[in-house]
C-alpha positions as CSV (number, residue, x, y, z in Angstrom):
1,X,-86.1,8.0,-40.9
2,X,-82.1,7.9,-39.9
3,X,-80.5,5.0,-42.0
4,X,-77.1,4.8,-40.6
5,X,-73.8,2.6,-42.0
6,X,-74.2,1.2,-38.8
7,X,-72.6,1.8,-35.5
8,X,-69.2,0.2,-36.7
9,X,-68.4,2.3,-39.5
10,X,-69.3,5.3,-37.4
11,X,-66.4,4.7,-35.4
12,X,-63.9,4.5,-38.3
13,X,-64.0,7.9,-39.5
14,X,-63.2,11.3,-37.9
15,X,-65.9,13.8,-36.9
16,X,-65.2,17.3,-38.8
17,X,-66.8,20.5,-37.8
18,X,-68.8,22.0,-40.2
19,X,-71.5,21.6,-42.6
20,X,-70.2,18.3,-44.2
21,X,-70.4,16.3,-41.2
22,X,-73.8,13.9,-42.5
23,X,-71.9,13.3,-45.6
24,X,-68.9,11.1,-43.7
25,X,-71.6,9.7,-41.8
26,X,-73.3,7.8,-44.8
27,X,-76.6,10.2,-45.3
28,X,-76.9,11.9,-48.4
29,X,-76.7,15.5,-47.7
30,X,-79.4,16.8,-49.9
31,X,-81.8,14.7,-48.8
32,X,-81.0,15.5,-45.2
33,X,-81.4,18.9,-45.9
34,X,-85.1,18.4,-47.6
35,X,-86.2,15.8,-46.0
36,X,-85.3,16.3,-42.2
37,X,-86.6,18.3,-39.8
38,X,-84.1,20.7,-37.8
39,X,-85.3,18.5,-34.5
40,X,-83.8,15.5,-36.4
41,X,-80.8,16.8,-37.5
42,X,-80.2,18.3,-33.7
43,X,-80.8,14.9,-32.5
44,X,-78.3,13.2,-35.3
45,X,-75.7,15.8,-34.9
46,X,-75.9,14.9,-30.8
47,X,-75.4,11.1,-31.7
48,X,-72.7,11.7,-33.8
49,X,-70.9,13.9,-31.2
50,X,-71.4,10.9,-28.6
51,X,-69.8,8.7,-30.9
52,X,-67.3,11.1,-31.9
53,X,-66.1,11.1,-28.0
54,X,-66.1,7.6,-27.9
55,X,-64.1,7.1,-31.1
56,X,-61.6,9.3,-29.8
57,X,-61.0,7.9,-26.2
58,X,-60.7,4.6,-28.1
59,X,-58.1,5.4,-30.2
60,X,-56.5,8.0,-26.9
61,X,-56.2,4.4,-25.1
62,X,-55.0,2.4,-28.1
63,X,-52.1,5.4,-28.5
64,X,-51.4,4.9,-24.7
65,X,-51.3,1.3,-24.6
66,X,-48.7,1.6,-27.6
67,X,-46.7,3.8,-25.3
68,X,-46.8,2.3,-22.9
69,X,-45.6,-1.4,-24.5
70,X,-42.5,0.8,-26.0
71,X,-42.0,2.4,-22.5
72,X,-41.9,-1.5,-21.3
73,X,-39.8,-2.6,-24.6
74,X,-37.3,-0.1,-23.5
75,X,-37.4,-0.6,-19.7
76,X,-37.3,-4.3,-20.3
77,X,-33.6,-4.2,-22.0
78,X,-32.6,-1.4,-19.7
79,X,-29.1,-2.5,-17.4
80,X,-30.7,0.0,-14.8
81,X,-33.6,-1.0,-12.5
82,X,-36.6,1.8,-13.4
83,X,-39.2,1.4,-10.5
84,X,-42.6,3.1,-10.0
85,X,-44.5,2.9,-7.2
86,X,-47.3,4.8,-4.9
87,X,-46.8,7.7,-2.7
88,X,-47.6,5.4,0.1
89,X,-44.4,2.9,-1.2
90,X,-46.5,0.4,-3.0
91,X,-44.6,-1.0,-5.6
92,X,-46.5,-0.4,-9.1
93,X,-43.3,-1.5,-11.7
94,X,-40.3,-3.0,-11.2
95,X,-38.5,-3.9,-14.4
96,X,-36.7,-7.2,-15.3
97,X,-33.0,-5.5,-14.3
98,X,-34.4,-5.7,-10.6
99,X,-33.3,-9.6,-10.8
100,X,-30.3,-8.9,-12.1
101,X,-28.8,-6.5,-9.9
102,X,-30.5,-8.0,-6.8
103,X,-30.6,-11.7,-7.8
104,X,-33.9,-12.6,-6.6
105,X,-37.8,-11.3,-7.3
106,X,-39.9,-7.8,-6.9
107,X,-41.6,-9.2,-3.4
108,X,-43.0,-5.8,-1.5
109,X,-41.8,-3.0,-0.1
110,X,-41.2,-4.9,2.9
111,X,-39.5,-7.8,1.9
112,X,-37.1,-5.2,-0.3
113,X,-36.1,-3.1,2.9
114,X,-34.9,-6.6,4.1
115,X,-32.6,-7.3,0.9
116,X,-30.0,-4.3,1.9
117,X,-27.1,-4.4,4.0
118,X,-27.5,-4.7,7.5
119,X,-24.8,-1.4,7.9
120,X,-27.0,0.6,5.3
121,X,-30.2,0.1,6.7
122,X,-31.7,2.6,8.8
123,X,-30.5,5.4,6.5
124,X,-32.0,3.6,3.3
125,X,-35.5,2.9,5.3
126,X,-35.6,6.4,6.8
127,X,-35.3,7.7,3.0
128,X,-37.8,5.4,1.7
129,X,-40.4,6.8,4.3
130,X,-39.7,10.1,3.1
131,X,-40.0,9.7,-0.3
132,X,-43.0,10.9,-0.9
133,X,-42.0,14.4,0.3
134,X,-38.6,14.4,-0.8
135,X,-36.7,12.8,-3.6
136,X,-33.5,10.8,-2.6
137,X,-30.3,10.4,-3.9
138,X,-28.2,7.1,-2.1
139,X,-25.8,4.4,-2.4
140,X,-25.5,1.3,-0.5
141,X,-25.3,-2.0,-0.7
142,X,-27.4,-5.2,-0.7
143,X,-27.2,-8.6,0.3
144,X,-28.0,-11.4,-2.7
145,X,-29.3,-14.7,-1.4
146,X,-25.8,-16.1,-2.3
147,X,-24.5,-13.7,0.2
148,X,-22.6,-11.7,-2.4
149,X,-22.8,-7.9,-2.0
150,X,-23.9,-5.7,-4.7
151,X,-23.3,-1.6,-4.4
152,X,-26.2,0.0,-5.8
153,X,-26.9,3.8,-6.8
154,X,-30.5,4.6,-6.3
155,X,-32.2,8.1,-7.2
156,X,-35.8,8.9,-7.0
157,X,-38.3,11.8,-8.2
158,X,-41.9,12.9,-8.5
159,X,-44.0,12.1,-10.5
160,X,-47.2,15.3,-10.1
161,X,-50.9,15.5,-11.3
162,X,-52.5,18.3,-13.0
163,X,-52.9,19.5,-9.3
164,X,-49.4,19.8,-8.5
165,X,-49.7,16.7,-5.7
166,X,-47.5,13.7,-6.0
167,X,-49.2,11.2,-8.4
168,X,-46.5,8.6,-8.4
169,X,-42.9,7.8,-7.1
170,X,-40.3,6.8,-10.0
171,X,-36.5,6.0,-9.9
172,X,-33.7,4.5,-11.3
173,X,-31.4,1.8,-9.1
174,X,-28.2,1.1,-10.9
175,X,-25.9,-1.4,-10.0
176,X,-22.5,0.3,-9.2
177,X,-20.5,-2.3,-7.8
178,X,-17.5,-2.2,-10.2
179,X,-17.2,1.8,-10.4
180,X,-16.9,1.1,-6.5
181,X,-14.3,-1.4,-6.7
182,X,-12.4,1.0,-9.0
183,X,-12.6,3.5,-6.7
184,X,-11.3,1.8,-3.8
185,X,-8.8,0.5,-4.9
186,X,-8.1,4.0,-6.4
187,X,-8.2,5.2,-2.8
188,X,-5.7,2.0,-1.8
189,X,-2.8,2.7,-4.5
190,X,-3.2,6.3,-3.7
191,X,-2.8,5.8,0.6
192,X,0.0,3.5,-0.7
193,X,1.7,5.8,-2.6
194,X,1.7,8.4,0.4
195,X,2.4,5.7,2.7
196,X,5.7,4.8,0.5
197,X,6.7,8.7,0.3
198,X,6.5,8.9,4.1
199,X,8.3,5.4,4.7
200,X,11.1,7.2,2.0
201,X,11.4,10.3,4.1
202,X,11.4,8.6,7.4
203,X,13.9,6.7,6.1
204,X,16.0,9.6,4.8
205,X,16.0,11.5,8.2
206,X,16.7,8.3,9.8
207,X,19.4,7.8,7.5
208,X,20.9,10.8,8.1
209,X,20.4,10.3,11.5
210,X,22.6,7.2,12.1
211,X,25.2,8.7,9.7
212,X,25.9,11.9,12.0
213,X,25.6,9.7,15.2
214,X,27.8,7.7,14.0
215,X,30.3,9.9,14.0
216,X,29.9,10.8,17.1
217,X,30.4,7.3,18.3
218,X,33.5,6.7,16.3
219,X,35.0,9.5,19.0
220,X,33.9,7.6,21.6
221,X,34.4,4.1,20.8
222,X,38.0,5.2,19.7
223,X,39.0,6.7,22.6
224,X,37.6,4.4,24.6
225,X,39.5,1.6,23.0
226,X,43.0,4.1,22.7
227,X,42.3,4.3,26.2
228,X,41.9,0.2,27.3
229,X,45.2,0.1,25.3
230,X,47.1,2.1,28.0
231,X,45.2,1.0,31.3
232,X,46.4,-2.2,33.6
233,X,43.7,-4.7,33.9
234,X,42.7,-4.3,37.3
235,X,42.2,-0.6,36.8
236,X,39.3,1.1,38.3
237,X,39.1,3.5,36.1
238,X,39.6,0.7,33.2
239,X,35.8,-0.4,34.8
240,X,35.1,2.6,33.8
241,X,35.9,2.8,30.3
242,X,34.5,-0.8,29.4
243,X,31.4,0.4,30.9
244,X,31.3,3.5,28.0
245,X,32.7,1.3,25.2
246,X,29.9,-0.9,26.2
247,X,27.3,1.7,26.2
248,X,28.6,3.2,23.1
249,X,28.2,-0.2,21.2
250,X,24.8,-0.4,22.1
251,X,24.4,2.9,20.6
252,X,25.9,1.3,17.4
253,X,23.4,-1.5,17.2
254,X,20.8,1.5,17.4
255,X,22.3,3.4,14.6
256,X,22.3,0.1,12.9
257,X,18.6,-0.1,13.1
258,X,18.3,3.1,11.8
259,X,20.2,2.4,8.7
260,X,18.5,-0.8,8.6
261,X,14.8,1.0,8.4
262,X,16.7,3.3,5.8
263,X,17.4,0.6,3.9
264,X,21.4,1.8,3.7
265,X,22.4,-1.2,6.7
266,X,25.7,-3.4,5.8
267,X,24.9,-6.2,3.8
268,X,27.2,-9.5,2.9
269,X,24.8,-10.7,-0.1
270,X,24.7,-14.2,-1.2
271,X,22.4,-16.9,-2.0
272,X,20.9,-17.7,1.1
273,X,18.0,-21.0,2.0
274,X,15.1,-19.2,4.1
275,X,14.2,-22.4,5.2
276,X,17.5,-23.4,6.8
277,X,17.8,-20.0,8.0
278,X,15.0,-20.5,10.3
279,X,15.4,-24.3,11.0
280,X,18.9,-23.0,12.3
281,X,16.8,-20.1,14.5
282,X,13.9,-22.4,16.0
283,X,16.0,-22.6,19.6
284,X,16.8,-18.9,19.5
285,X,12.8,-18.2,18.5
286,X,11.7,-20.5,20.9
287,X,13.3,-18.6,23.9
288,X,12.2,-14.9,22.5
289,X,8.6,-16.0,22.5
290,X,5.9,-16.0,25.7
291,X,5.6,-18.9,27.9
292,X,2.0,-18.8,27.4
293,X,2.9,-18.8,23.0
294,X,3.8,-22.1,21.0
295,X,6.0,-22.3,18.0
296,X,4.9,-24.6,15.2
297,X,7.3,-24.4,11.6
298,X,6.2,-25.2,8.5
299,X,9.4,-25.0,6.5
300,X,9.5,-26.1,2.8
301,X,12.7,-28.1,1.4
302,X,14.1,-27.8,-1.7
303,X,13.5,-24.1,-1.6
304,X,14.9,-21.3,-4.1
305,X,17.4,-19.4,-3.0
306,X,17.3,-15.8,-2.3
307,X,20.3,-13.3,-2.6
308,X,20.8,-11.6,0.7
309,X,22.4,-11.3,4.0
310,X,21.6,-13.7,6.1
311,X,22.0,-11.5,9.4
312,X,19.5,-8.9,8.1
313,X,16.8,-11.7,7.5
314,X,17.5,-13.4,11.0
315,X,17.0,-9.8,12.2
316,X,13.6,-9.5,10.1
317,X,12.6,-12.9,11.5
318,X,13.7,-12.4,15.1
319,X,11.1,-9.2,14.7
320,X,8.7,-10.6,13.4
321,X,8.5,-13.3,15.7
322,X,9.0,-11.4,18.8
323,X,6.1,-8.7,17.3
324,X,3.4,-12.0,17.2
325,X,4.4,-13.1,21.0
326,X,3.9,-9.3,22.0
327,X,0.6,-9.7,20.2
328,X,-0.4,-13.3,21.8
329,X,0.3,-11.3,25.3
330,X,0.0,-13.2,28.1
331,X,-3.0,-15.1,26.6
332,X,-2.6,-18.7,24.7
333,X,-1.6,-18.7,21.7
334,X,0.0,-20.4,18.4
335,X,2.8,-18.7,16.4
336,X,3.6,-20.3,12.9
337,X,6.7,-19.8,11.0
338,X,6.7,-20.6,7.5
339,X,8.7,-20.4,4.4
340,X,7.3,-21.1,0.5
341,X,7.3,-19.7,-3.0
342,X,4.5,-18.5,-4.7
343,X,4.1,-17.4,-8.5
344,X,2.9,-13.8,-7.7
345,X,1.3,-11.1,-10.4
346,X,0.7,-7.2,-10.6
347,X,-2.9,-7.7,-8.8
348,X,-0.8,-9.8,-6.0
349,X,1.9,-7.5,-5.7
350,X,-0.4,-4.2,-5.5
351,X,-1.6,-5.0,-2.1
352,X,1.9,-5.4,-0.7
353,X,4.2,-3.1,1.2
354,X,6.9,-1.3,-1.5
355,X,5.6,-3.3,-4.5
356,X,6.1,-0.1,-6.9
357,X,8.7,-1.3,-8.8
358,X,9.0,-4.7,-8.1
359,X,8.8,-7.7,-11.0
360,X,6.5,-10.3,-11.4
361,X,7.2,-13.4,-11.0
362,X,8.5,-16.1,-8.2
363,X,9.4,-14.9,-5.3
364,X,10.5,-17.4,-1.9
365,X,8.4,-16.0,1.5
366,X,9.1,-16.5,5.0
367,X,6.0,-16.3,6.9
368,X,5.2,-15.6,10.7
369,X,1.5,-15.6,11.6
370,X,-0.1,-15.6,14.9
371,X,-3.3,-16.3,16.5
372,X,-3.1,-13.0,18.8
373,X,-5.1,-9.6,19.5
374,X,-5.0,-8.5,15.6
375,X,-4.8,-5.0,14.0
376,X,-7.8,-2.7,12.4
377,X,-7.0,-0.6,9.7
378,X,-5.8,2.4,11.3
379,X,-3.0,0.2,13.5
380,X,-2.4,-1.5,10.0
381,X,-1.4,1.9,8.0
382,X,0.9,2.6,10.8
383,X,2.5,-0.5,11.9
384,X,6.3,0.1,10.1
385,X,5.9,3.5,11.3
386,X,9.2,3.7,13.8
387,X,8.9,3.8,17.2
388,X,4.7,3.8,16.6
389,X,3.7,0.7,19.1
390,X,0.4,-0.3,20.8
391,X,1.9,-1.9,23.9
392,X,4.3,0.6,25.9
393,X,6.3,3.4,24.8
394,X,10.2,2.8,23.8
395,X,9.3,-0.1,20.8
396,X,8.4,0.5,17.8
397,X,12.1,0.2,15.8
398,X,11.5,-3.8,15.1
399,X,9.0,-3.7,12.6
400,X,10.5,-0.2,10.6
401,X,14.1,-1.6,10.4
402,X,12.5,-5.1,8.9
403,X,10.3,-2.9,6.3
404,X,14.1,-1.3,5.7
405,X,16.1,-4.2,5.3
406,X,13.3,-5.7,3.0
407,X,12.8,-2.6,0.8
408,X,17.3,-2.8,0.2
409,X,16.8,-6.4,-1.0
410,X,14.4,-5.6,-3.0
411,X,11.4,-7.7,-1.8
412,X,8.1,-6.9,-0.6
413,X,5.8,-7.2,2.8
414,X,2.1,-8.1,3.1
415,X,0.1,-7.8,5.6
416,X,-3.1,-9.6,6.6
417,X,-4.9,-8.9,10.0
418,X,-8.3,-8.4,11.2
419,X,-9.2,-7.5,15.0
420,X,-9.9,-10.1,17.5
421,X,-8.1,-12.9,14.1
422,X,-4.7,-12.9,14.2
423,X,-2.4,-11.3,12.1
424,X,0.1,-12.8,9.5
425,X,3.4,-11.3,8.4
426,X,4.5,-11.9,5.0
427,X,8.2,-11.4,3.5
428,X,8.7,-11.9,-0.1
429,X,12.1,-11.7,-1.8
430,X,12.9,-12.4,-5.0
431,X,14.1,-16.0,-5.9
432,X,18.2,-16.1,-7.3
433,X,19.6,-17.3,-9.9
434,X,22.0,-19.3,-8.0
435,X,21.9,-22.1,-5.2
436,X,22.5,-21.5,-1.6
437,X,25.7,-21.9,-0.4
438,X,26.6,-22.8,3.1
439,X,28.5,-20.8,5.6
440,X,31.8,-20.4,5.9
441,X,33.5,-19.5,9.3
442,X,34.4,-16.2,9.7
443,X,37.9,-14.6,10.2
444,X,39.4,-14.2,13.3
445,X,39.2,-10.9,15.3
446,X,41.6,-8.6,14.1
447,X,44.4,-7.4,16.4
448,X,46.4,-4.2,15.8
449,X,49.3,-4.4,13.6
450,X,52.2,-2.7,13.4
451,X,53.2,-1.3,10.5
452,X,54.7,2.2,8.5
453,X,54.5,4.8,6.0
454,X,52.5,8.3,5.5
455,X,48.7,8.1,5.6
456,X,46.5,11.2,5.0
457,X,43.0,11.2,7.1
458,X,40.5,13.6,5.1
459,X,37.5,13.7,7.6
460,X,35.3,16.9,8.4
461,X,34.4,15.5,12.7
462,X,37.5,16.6,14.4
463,X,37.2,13.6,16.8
464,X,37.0,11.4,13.8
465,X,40.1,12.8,12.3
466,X,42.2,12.7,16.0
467,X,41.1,9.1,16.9
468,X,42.3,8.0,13.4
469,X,45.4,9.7,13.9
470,X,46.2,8.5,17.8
471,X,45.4,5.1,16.1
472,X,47.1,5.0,13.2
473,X,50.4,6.7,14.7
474,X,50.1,3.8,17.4
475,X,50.4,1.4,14.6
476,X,54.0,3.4,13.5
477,X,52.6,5.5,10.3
478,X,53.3,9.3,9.6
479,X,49.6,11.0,9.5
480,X,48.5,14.0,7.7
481,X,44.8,15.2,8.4
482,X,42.5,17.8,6.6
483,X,38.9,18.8,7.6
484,X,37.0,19.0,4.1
485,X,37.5,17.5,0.5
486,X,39.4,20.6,-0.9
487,X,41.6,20.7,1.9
488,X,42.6,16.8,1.6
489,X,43.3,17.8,-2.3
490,X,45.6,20.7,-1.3
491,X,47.4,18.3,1.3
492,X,47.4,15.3,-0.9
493,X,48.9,17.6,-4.0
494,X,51.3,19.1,-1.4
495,X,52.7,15.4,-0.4
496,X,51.7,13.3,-3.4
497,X,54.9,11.7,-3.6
498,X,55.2,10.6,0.2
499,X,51.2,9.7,0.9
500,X,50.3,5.9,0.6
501,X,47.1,6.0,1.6
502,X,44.4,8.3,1.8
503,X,41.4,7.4,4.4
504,X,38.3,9.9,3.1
505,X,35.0,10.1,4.5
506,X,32.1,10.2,2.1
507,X,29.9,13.2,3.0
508,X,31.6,16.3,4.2
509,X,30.7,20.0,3.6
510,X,32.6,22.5,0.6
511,X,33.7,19.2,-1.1
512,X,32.3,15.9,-0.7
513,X,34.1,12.6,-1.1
514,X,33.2,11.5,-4.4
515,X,34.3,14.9,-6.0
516,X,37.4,14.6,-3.6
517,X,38.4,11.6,-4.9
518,X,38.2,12.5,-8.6
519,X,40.7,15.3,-8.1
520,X,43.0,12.9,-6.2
521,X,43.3,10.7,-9.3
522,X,43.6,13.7,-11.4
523,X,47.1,14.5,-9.1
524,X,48.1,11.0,-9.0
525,X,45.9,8.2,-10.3
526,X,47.2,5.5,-8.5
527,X,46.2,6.8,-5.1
528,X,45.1,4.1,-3.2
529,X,41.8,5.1,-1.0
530,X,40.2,3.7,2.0
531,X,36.5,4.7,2.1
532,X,35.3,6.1,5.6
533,X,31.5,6.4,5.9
534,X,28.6,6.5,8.8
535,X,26.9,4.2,6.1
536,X,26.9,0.9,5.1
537,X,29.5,0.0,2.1
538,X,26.7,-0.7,-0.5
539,X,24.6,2.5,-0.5
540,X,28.6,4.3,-0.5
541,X,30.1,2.1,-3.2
542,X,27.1,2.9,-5.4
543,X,28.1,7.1,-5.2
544,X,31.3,6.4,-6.5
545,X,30.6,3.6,-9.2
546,X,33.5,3.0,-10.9
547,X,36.2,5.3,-9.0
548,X,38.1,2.4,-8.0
549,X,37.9,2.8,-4.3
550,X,40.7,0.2,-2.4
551,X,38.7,-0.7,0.6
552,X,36.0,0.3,3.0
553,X,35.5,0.8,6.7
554,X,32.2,1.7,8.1
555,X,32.1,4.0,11.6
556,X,32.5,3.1,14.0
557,X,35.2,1.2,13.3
558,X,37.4,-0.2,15.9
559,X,41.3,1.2,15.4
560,X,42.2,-2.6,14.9
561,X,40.1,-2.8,12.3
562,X,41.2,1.1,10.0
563,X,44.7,-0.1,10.6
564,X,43.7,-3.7,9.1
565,X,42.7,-2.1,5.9
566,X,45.3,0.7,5.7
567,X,47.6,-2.4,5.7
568,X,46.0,-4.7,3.2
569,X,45.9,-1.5,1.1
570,X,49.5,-1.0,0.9
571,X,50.0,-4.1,0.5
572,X,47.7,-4.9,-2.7
């Protein structure tokens, strides 16, 4: 008869081929072998066999259920979300990172369609029905039941049975949120950058621009004015030439735009009080605005002062203000101006207009914000383009020249504006140093005096050199003219002894100004010079730091106004 071990200790040994088999299995082999019949030994070999099979799918499922805890182990400290699910989309695993990317429970297939953003939907659903046929590769966001939004990067594959046929869907959803943010704002400092180079070489042509034209004008507006001199006052023709001198002014306030966009306009810096400034505009602001608009302030006293000319701002704020009223339209609407300080940092300053190089720290705003039509992001990238508008062709110069005269006091813009919300307006400048100081009158209008001695006009616009000579002559001085730099050298060496002044214009073609100038001083270095230039004195003083230049007129001038400083010249 068999006498097993028992059925236990059969299943805690291996099963060998080969003769020794009865020997691991407890029977002694010789007696086996003498004892058994072959029937019996078939029939114990058969056994053994069965309970070979089963020892080795036990310890097949006690090596899969060790995998499969160290598959979990890893999946369970995993920052990525590893799912597994059906072809059909039912859900098999979801690990523990599911809760922390999403913020909430695994629920079904269903409720997990519902979980992402509204805007991502369809194109995340349409994938998910497909997955079964094709593998997916997306990222979009989803809503967390605090409302925050999470970007998520989701990739799927197959999973195949020994047939080839999908077994099983898996993936890996990682949360991608911050790689996103990175990006974006990547994408921001990189569209600022370009907007900045474009603003700079806008600002160059327009620079250039207003320089040439102004030129032109100083032709005009002198002879117009040479011209008043010599006509009676009930003149016709005197009508006449009022009528140009007007129209040629108001070709100078253009030009003065341009420069101010440029960010080269004439400046009279000192420490200014935003909040008086606009206290002293609110009657002016009031009448620029729509009937339909009201005007509330909110003005902060005891405000730092800011170093800068205080017609520029009132310029900035008279755009700024009239820009919010076009926006209001002839609907109701509130317009607030206000004025503040505000500790700002790198982060801050990063999403403002021309914050490259600008300092952290405090800076004093003025503020204009309105409850009009608002701006999406394509009117937004473009709004201090010049002359770009999105009410009727002709405006568009108001909002350019403000960016300009900010960008030359060295402040910065932001912007904050969402369609159908209102849009605010933002100016920051940097606090000074020094209090505000309160204005003193100006001086009384020049008139032209009369006065002697040689002056030589360097100058390469031939109306620009014969205005200033029909003006200066007037005023009883010898003039000697030349129509480039090396030219005025020549002449200047030729009549060193006689020439008192020398009135040179800045930018002129074979020599310019500056280089000009150096050789004058090299010929006699106590010439005294009178600066002439289409721009404003600050951008021109800064080419010729430290050549001692006597004085500066900016064109158009008015012939009171060159004989004015040929005389304080001579007499310094």
């Amino acid at each position: 008869m068999l006498e097993p071990q028992g059925i236990e200790s059969l299943l805690m040994v291996p099963i060998f081929a080969g003769g020794a088999w009865w020997g691991l299995l407890g029977f002694d082999e010789c007696r086996v072998e003498r004892e058994w019949s072959s029937a019996e030994i078939d029939a114990l070999r058969a056994a053994a066999g069965i309970l070979g099979a089963a020892f080795e799918r036990r310890r097949t499922e006690a090596a899969l259920r060790e995998s499969e805890e160290r598959f979990r182990q890893l999946a369970d400290n995993l920052d990525e979300c590893f799912w597994l699910s059906l072809p059909t989309g039912e859900g098999i695993y979801v690990s523990p990172a599911f809760e922390k990317i999403w913020g909430r429970a695994y629920g079904d297939r269903h409720a997990y369609r519902d979980t992402v953003h509204p805007e991502d939907r369809e194109r995340v659903v349409a994938a998910l029905d497909l997955m079964a046929h094709e593998p997916y590769d997306l990222e979009f966001r989803v809503v967390r039941p605090d409302g925050s939004v999470r970007w998520v990067h989701d990739r799927s594959f197959h999973v195949l049975d020994e047939s080839g046929e999908v077994d099983r869907v898996a993936g890996i959803a990682a949360d991608v949120t911050e790689r996103k943010r990175a990006e974006e704002e990547r994408r921001r400092l990189e569209e600022q950058a370009r907007h900045s180079q474009k603003l700079e070489s806008i600002g160059m042509l327009a620079g250039g621009i207003a320089h040439d034209f102004n030129n032109l004008l100083m032709g005009i507006l002198g002879n117009a004015e040479l011209a008043l001199l010599e006509l009676p006052s009930g003149s016709l023709v005197r009508q006449r030439v009022e009528q140009v001198e007007k129209a040629a002014f108001r070709a100078a306030e253009l030009t003065n735009q341009l420069l101010a966009y440029a960010g080269k306009a004439r400046f009279v810096v000192e420490p200014v009080d935003l909040s008086q400034l606009v206290e002293e505009m609110a009657h002016l602001l009031s009448a620029a605005i729509s009937k339909k608009a009201v005007l509330r302030f909110d003005l902060t006293t005891e405000l730092p002062a800011v170093e800068a000319d205080a017609t520029q701002l009132r310029q900035v704020v008279m755009n700024l203000i009239t820009n919010a009223s076009d926006a209001i339209g002839e609907r109701s609407g509130v317009i607030t101006a206000r004025t503040g300080v505000v500790d700002v940092d790198r982060s801050y300053l990063a999403r403002t207009y021309l914050s490259e190089d600008l300092a952290e720290g405090q800076y004093v705003y003025v503020e204009v914000a309105d409850t009009g039509c608002g701006m999406d992001e394509e009117t937004k990238a473009r709004v201090f383009d010049p002359f770009f508008t999105t009410k009727f062709t002709g405006r568009g110069l108001g909002l350019a020249s403000a960016l300009g005269i900010v960008r030359a006091h060295g402040g910065a813009v932001r912007v904050e504006s969402e369609p159908g919300e209102g849009t605010t307006f933002r100016i920051l400048l940097p606090a000074a140093a020094r209090p505000a100081v309160a204005p003193e009158p100006g001086p009384p209008p020049a008139e032209l005096r009369i006065a002697g001695g040689t002056v030589l006009v360097v100058d390469d616009e031939e109306a620009v050199r014969n205005v200033a000579r029909a003006v200066l002559e007037r005023a009883g001085f010898s003039v000697l003219t030349a129509g480039d730099g090396r030219e005025g050298v020549e002449v200047f060496r030729a009549h060193a002894d006689e020439v008192g002044v020398v009135v040179l214009d800045l930018t002129m073609p074979v020599m310019s100004g500056a280089e000009a100038l150096r050789e004058l001083r090299a010929v006699r270095d106590d010439v005294r010079v009178v600066l002439s230039s289409g721009y404003a004195e600050q951008d021109s003083s800064t080419q010729l730091s430290g050549d001692g230049v006597s004085a500066f007129v900016q064109k158009p001038y008015r012939p009171a106004e060159l004989v004015s400083k040929v005389v304080e010249t001579l007499e310094a």
